[in-house]
C-alpha positions in Angstrom: 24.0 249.9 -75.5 27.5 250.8 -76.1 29.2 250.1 -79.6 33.4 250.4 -79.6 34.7 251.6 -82.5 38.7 250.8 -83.0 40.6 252.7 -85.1 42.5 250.9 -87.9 45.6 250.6 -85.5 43.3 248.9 -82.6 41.8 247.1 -85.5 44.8 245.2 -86.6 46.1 245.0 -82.9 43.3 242.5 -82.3 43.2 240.8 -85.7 47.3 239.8 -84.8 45.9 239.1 -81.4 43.4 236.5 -82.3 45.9 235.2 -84.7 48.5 234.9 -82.3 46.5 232.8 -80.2 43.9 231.0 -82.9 46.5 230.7 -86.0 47.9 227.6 -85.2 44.1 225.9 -84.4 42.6 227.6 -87.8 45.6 226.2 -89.8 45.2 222.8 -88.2 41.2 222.8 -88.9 42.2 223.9 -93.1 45.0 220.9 -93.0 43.0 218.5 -92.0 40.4 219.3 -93.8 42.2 219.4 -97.0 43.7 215.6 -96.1 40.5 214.2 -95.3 39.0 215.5 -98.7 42.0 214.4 -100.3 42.2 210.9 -98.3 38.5 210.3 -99.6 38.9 211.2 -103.1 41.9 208.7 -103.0 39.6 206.0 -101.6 37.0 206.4 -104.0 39.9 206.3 -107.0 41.0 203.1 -105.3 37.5 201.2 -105.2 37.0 202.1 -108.6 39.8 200.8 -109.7 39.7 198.0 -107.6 35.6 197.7 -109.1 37.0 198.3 -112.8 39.7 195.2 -112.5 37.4 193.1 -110.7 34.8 193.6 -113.5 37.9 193.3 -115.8 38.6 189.6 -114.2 35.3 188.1 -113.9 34.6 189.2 -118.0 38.1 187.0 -118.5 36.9 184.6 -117.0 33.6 184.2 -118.4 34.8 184.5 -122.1 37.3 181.7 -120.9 34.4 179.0 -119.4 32.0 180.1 -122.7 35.4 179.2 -124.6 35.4 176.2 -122.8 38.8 176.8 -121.2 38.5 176.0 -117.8 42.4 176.2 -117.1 42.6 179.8 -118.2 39.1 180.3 -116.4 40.7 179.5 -113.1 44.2 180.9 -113.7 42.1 184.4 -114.0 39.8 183.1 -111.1 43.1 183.0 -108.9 43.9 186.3 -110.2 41.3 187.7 -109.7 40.9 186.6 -106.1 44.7 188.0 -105.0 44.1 191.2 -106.9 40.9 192.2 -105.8 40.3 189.7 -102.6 36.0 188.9 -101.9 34.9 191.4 -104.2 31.1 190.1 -105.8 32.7 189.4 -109.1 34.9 187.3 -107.1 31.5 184.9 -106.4 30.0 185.3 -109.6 33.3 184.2 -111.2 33.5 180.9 -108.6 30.1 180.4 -109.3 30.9 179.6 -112.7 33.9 178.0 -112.7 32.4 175.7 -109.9 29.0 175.4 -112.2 31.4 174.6 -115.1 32.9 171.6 -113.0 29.7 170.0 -111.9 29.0 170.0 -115.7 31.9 168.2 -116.5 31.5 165.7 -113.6 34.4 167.1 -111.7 32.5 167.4 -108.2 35.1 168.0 -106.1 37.0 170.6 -107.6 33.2 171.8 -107.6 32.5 171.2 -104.0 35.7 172.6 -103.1 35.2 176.1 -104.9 31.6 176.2 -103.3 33.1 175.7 -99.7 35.8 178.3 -100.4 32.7 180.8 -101.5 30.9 180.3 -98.3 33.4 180.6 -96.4 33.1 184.5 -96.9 30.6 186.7 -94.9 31.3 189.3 -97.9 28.4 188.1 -99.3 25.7 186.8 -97.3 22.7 187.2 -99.9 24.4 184.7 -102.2 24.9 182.2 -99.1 21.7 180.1 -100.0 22.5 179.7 -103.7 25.6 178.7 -102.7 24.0 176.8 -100.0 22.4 174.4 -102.7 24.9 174.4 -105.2 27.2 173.0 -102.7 24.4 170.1 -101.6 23.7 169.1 -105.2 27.2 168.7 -105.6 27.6 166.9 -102.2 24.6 164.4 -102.8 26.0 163.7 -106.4 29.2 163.1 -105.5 27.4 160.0 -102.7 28.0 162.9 -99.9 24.1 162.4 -98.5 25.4 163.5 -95.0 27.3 166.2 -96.1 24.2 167.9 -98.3 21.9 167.3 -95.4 24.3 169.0 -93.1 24.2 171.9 -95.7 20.6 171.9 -96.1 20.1 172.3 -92.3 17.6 174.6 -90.6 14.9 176.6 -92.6 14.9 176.9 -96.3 15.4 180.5 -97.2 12.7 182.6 -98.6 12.0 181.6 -102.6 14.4 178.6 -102.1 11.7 176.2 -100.2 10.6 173.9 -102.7 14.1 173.2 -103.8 15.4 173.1 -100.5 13.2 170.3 -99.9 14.0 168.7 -103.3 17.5 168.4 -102.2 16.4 167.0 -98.5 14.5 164.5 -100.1 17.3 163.4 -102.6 19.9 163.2 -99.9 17.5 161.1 -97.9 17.0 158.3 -100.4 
């Protein structure tokens, strides 16, 4: 087995060596590292904040539909969808405004927030809900196709005896 020893001079010959032909690669690797830790950290800031107004919205909102102010509900509805875009507070907050609607017999501003909502794949496990909001609102406004076309296909699991309901009330 043969072991080289360098001297220092030999030593530091091959250190400038390596560096002469890895520096540039090395430096490259610590850059972009840096940038992607940097780039995530940014990202993370930005969801939170995005999270934080979102949450922000959707508690205007509410106080604003328990107030009974449904102008200023939707005002921050529309805020809070151009801010923030299909965020979940963004459905929670058309699911009240819509809810607060059909309450006050204004179906089709009801219907028309419902379609909006499921329009959006953000958030498939509130499609059924939304599903049968949107029918009940269809079959009271005298929209019997339109319900059944919503209620199509199988209920969805925990939704079976009111999916039927609704079938049955759009039928008659």
């Amino acid at each position: 087995m043969a072991v080289e020893l360098y001297d220092e001079h030999e030593q530091s010959e091959r250190v400038r060596n390596w560096m002469r032909e890895n520096g540039v690669s090395v430096l490259m690797g610590v850059v972009l590292a840096l940038a992607g830790i940097f780039g995530w950290r940014q990202w993370q800031d930005y969801q939170s904040t995005q999270a934080m107004l979102a949450n922000e919205y959707y508690a205007s909102v509410q106080r604003e539909v328990e107030a009974g102010n449904l102008e200023a509900a939707t005002q921050q509805f529309a805020t809070l969808r151009e801010t923030v875009g299909e965020h979940g507070y963004l459905a929670l907050a058309g699911l009240l405004i819509a809810g607060e609607h059909a309450a006050r017999g204004e179906l089709d501003a009801a219907a028309d927030i419902y379609a909006e909502l499921r329009k959006s794949k953000s958030w498939d496990a509130l499609q059924p809900l939304l599903r049968i909001r949107h029918a009940q609102v269809e079959s009271a406004r005298g929209q019997a196709d339109a319900a059944l076309v919503l209620l199509q296909g199988e209920a969805p699991s925990g939704f079976e005896g009111l999916w039927q309901e609704l079938r049955g009330d759009a039928l008659h």
